[in-house]
C-alpha positions in Angstrom: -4.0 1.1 10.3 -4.1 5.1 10.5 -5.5 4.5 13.9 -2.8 2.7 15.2 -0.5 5.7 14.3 -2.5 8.5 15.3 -3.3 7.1 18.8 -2.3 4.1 19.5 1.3 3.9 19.3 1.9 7.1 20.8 0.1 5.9 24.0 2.4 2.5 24.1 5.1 4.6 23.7 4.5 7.0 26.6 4.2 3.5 28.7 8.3 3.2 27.4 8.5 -0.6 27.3 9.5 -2.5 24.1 6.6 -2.7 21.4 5.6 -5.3 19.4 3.5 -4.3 16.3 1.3 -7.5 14.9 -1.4 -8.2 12.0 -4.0 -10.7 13.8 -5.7 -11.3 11.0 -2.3 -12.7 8.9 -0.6 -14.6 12.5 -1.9 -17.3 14.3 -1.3 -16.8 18.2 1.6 -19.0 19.6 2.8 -19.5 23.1 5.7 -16.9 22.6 3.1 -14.1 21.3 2.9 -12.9 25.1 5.8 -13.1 27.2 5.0 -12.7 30.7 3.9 -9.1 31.6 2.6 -8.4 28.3 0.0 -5.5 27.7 -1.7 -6.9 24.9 -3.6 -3.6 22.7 -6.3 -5.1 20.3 -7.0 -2.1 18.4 -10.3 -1.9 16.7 -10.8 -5.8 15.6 -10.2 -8.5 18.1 -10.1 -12.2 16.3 -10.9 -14.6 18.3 -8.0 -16.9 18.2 -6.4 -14.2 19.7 -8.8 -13.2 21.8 -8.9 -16.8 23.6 -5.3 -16.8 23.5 -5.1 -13.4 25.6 -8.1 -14.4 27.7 -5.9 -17.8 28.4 -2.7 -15.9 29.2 -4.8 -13.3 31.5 -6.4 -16.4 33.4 -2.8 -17.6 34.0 -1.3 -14.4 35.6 0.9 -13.9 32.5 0.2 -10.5 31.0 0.0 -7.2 33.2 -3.5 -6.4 31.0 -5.1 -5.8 27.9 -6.5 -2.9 25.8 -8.7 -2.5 24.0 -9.4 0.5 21.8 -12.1 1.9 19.5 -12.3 5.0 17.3 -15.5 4.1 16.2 -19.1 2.8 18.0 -18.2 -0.7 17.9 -19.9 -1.9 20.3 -23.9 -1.6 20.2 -25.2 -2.9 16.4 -27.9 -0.1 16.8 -25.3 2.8 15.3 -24.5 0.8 12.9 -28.0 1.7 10.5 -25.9 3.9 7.9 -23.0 1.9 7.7 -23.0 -0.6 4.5 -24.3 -4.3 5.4 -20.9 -5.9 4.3 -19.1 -3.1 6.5 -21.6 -3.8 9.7 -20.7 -7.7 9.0 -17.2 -7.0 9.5 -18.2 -5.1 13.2 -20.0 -8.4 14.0 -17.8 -10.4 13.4 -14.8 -8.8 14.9 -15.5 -6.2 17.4 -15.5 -7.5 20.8 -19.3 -7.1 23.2 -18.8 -5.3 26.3 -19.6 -8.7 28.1 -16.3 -9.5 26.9 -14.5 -6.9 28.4 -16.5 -6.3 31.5 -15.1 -10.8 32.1 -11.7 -9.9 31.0 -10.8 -7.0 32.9 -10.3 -5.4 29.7 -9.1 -1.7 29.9 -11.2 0.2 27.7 -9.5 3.2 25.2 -11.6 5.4 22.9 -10.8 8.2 20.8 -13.4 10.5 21.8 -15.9 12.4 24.7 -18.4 10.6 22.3 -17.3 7.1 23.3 -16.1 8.4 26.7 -19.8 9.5 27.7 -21.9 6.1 26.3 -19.6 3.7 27.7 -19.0 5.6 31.3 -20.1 2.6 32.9 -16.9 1.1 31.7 -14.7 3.5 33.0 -12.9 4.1 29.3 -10.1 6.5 28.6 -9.7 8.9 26.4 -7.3 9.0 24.2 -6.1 12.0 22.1 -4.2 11.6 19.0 -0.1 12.7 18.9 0.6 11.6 15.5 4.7 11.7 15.3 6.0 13.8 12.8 7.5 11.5 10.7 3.4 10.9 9.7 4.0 14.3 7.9 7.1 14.3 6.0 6.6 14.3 1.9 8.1 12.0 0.3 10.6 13.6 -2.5 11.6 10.1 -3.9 11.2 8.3 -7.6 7.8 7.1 -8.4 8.0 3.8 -10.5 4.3 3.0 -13.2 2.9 0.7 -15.4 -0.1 1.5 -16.4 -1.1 -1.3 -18.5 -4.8 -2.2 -19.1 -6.4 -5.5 -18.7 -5.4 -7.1 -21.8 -1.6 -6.9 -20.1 -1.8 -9.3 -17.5 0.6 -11.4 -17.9 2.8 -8.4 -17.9 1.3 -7.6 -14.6 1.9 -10.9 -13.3 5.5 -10.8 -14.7 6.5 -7.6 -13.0 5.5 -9.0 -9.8 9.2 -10.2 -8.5 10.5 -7.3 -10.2 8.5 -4.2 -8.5 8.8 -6.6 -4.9 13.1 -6.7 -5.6 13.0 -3.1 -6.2 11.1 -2.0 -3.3 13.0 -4.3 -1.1 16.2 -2.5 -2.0 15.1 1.1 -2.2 13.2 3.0 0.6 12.6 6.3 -1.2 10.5 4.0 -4.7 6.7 4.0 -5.1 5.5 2.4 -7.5 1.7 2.7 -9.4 -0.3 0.3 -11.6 -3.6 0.1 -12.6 -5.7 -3.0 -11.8 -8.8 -4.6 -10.9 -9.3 -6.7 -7.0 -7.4 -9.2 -8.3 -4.2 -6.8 -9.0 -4.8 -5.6 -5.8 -4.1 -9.2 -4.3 -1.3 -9.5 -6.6 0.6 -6.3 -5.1 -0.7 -5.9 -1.5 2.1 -7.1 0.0 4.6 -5.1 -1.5 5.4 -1.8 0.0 4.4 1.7 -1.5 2.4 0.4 -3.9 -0.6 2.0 -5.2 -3.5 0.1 -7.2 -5.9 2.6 -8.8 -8.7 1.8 -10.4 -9.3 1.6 -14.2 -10.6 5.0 -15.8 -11.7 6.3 -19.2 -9.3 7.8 -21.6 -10.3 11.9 -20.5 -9.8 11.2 -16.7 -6.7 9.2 -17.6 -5.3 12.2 -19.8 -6.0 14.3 -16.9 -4.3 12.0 -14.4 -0.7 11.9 -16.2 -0.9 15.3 -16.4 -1.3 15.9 -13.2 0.8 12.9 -11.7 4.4 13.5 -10.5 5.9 10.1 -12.2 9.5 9.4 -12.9 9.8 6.2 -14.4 7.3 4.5 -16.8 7.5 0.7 -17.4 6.5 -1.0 -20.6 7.1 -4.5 -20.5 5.9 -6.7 -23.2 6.1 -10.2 -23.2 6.8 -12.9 -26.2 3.2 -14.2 -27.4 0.8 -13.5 -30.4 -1.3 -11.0 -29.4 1.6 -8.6 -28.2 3.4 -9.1 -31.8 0.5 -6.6 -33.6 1.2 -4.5 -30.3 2.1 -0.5 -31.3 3.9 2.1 -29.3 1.0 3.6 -27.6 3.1 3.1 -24.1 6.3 5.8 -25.4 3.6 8.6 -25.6 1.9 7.2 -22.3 5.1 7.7 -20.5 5.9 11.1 -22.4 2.6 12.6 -21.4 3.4 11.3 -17.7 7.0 13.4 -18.1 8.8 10.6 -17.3 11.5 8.1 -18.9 10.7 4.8 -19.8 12.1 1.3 -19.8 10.9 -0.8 -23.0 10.7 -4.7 -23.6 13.7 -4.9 -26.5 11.6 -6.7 -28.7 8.9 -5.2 -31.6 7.5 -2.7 -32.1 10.2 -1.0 -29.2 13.6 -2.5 -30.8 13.2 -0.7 -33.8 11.7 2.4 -32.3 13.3 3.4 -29.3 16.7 5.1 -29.0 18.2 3.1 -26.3 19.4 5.1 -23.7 18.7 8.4 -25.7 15.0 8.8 -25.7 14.5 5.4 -23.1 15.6 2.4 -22.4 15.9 -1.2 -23.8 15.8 -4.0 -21.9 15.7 -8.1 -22.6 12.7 -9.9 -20.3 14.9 -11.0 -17.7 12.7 -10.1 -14.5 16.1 -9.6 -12.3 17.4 -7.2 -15.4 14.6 -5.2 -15.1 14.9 -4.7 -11.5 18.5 -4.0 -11.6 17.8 -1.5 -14.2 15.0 0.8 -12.5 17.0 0.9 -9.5 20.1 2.1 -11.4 17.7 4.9 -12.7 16.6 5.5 -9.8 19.7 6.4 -8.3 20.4 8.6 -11.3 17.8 11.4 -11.2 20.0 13.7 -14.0 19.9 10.5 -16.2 16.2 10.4 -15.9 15.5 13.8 -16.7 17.7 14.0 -19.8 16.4 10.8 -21.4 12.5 12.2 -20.4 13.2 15.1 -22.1 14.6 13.8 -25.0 11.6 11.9 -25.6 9.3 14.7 -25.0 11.2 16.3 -27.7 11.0 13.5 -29.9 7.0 12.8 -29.4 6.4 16.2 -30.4 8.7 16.3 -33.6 6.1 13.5 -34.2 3.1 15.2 -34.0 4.4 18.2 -35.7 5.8 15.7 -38.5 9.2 16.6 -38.2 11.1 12.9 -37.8 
C-alpha cells in the first residue's frame, strides 16, 4: 500500500537488515514467517492470525520486537463519525486496541504530530515519509487496451492468460480494460493493470482522446451473437491513436489489412500474447500501422475508399 512505500520501507531500510515484504490478508502465518530476531512491522491492519502468531513468537523470545504503524486514527472508534460505515467496519475489524499493544510491548509508529500528541502515553514515534525516487519515475513504456463493454465477457475472460503471459514477460506493459467488480476480481492479480469503470459514450470520446495508448485489442470469439458483430472496435482503436490486433474472423477478415492498417490474428490465447509482445518491442511498427489506419478511418468518413 502507498503507506508502506512512503514511510514504512524507508524506515526498515535505515535498520539495514534483510526485508521481507508480506500480504497478511492473502498468507496464512507458518512457523518459518519469523525467524528468530525478527522485527515484525504490521502496517495499518493487523489480522489476527498473525497477530497471535507474533504475540506467540514474542512470548517465546524469538523476535527482537514488533511495529506497529498507523497513518491514520485507528485506534479510538470516536474519529471515525465521517468515515463510511463499511470503511469504519474494516477499522474494527482489523486495527489493533491499544490494550493490545500496551500487552505486547508493541513499538508504536505514526505518520504525524497529530498521532504523536494523542497517543503520548504510548511513547509513539514519528515517522516522516522518504519516498525513494524510483516512486517518481514516469513510465515511458507501451500501454496494452481492450475496451470491450459488457456484452464482451467472454472476451474478457478469454484474454485473461493472455494479458497475465504478457505482463509476466515484459516490465515496461500496462495494460487497460473496462469492467465492473467482477473484472476487477478477474485482473487483480496481474501487474499494471488498470480497471476503470464503465462511462457514457461523450466521457468515453473524451477519454481516448486524451489517453496515451499504443496497442488496442479486439478479440472476438466464435458464437452467435458476435457473427452480426460490426467494426465499431477499428475506429475505437483509431480514435485512441493506437494499432490494433483483430480476431481473423468476420466482420475483421474481410476488413482489415493485415499488417498494413492492423493486425490479424487466429484465437489462439498464446498467439495473441506472442503477438502484442512482438509489437511491443517494435515501437516504429506500431506507429506506421496506427497511422495507416488513422488515414484509412478518415478516407472513410470523407467517402474516399
Amino acid at each position: 500500500m502507498p503507506t508502506t512505500d512512503y514511510f514504512v520501507l524507508p524506515k526498515a531500510e535505515s535498520l539495514g537488515v534483510p526485508i521481507t515484504l508480506l500480504d497478511s490478508s492473502r498468507a496464512e502465518p507458518s512457523p518459518a514467517a519469523f525467524p528468530a530476531g525478527t522485527l515484525v512491522i504490521f502496517v495499518r491492519y493487523v489480522d489476527s492470525p498473525w497477530a497471535k502468531a507474533a504475540s506467540q513468537a514474542r512470548a517465546a523470545g524469538r523476535l527482537a520486537g514488533i511495529a506497529y504503524f498507523m497513518d491514520d486514527d485507528l485506534l479510538d472508534s470516536r474519529s471515525w463519525g465521517p468515515v463510511p460505515v463499511k470503511y469504519s467496519r474494516k477499522i474494527k475489524k482489523l486495527a489493533p486496541t491499544a490494550g493490545w499493544l500496551r500487552k505486547h510491548r508493541v513499538s508504536l509508529w505514526v505518520a504525524s504530530r497529530c498521532l504523536q500528541e494523542k497517543y503520548r502515553e504510548l511513547a509513539p514515534e514519528l515517522i516522516d515519509p522518504k519516498p525513494g525516487e524510483a516512486l517518481f519515475s514516469r513510465c515511458a513504456g507501451t500501454a496494452v487496451f481492450y475496451h470491450g463493454t459488457a456484452s464482451h465477457l467472454a472476451e474478457i475472460q478469454w484474454l485473461v492468460p493472455v494479458i497475465r503471459e504478457v505482463q509476466s514477460s515484459c516490465d515496461d506493459t500496462s495494460f487497460e480494460i473496462f469492467g465492473d467488480l467482477s473484472v476487477n476480481r478477474l485482473y487483480r492479480d496481474i501487474p499494471r493493470v488498470s480497471v476503470l469503470h464503465p462511462m457514457g459514450w461523450e466521457n468515453y470520446r473524451a477519454h481516448c482522446a486524451r489517453a496515451e495508448l499504443h496497442i488496442g485489442l479486439a478479440p472476438l470469439l466464435d458464437n452467435p451473437f458476435n457473427a452480426a458483430r460490426s467494426t465499431t472496435k477499428f475506429f475505437d482503436v483509431v480514435r485512441c491513436g493506437a494499432a490494433g490486433i483483430y480476431s481473423n474472423r468476420e466482420p475483421f477478415r474481410s476488413f482489415i489489412r493485415d499488417r498494413v492498417d492492423g493486425f490479424l490474428a487466429d484465437n489462439d490465447p498464446a498467439l495473441w500474447a506472442r503477438r502484442i509482445i512482438s509489437l511491443a518491442k517494435d515501437p516504429d511498427l506500431r506507429r506506421q500501422v496506427a497511422l495507416n489506419a488513422r488515414q484509412r478511418a478518415l478516407s472513410l468518413s470523407h467517402g474516399h475508399e
